[in-house]
N, C-alpha and C positions, 0 to 999 in steps of 0.2 A: 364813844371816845376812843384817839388810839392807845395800842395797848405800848408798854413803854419798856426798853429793855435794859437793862445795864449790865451793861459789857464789862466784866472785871478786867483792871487793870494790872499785870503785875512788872509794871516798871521796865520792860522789855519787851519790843518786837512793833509789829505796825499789825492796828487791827482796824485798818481800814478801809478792808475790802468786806469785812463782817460788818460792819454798821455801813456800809453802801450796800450791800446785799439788804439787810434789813431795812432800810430807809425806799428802796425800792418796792419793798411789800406792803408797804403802808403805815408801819411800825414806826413810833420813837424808837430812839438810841441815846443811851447816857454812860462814855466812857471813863470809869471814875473806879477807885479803892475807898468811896467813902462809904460809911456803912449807912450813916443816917439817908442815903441819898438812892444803893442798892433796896433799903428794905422797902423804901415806898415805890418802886419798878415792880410790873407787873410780874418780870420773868428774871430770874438771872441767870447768865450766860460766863461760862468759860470759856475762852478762846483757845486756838488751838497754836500756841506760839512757847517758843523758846524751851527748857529742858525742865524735868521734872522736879530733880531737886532743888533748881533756881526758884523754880516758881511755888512751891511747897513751903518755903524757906519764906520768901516773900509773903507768905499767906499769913504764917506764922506770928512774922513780926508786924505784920500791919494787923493783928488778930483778928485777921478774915476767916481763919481755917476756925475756930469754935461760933463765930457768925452765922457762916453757910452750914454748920451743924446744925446750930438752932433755927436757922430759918428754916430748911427741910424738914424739922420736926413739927414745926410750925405749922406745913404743907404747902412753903412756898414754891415757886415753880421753877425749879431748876434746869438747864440743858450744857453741856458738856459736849466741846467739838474737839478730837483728835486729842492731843495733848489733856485740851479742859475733859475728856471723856476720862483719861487714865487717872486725872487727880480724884478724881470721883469717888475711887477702890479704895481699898483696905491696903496695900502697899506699891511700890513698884523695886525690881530690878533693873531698874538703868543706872547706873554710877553707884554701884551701893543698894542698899537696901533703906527707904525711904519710907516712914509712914503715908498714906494720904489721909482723905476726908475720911474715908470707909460706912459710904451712903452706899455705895455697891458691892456686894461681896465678893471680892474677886480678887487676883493680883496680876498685876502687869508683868510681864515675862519678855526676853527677848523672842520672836517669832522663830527665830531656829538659832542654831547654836554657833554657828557661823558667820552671824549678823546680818541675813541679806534683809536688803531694804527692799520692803513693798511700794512702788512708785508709781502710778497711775492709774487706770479705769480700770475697776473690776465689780462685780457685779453683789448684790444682797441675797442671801438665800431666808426667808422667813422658818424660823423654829420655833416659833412659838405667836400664838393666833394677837394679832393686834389692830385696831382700829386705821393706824396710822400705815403703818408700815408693810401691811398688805397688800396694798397697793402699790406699792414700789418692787415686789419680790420680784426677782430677776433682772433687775434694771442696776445700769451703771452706773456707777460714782469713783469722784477723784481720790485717791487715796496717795498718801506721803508718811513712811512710820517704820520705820524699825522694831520696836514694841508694843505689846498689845495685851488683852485680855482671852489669853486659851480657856477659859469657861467663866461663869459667872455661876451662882448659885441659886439657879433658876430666875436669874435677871438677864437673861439673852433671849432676845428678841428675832435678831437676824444674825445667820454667821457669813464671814465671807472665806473664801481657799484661794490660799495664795500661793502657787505648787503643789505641792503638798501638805501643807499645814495650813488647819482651820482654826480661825479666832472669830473673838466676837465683836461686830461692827456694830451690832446695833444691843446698846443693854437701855434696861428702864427696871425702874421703882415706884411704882405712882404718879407723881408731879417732878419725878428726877429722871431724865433720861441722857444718854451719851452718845453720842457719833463719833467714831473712829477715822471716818474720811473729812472731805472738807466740804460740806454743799453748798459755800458760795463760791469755789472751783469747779464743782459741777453741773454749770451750764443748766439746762432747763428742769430736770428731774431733780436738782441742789436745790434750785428757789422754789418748787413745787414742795416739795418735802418738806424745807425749813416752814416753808408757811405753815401748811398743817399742822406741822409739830408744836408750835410755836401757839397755835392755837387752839391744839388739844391739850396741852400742858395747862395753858392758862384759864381754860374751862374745867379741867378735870377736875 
């Protein structure tokens, strides 16, 4: 049977080059805020759209943000891309100071202090041993992001260097993991990636 994924909605942005990417691997897709509808979905997925405290705020009031709590306690399988990675933390610095989920220990920071924006291909470097992601260490992916995650607490998988400063592109927590880039913008090693993921998560 396929596995089925529900793309959370937060009321903003087009997420649908994420469910064409998925629906290409084989996967359902079910883009919806409903909850009765996410818990029966094999995996739930953040997307990586619109700002932090819009979409936090949205979580809130649709009382999605104590949902995707209990559902990770639960050990459902969660995944986090770019934007969906940073709500994942324990807070962010974009506009303010912003609670998140804080499934991941860590806090979102601007990448330098300056504000530059990391915008295109740049590569995974593996720090920490994984099944998944191993395989990918040194390969490129699409990145788009001003802020990010400078360490996790031993939840950093891969880092990537953007100049001079390294954050973390790839974090995980069991059945929760985050992508800081975009892998359905990155071409053949994005769809390689997501599948695996997608499918170590959902067996782990």
């Amino acid at each position: 049977m396929k596995k089925t994924i529900g793309i959370v909605d937060y009321g903003i942005g087009n997420h649908n080059s994420i469910r064409q990417s998925i629906k290409s691997l084989g996967f359902k897709s079910k883009i919806t805020n409903n909850k009765e509808i996410l818990q029966k979905c094999n995996l739930i997925l953040l997307p990586g759209v619109g700002s932090f405290s819009t979409s936090i705020n949205f979580l809130k009031k649709k009382k999605l943000d104590n949902f995707l709590i209990d559902q990770a306690g639960e050990g459902k399988a969660i995944l986090g891309i770019c934007l969906g990675m940073q709500l994942l933390g324990e807070e962010s610095h974009e506009n303010g100071i912003n609670k998140g989920l804080g499934l991941i220990k860590g806090v979102v920071e601007k990448l330098s202090k300056d504000g530059m924006h990391h915008i295109g291909w740049n590569n995974l470097v593996s720090v920490k041993n994984d099944n998944v992601f191993k395989s990918f260490d040194n390969k490129d992916f699409y990145f788009n992001h001003t802020y990010g995650f400078k360490e996790t607490k031993n939840q950093t998988i891969c880092l990537t260097k953007f100049k001079s400063i390294s954050f973390s592109s790839v974090v995980r927590f069991g059945r929760i993991a985050g992508l800081q880039f975009h892998p359905e913008k990155s071409q053949n090693n994005g769809k390689s990636l997501l599948s695996e993921i997608i499918k170590d998560l959902c067996h782990a």
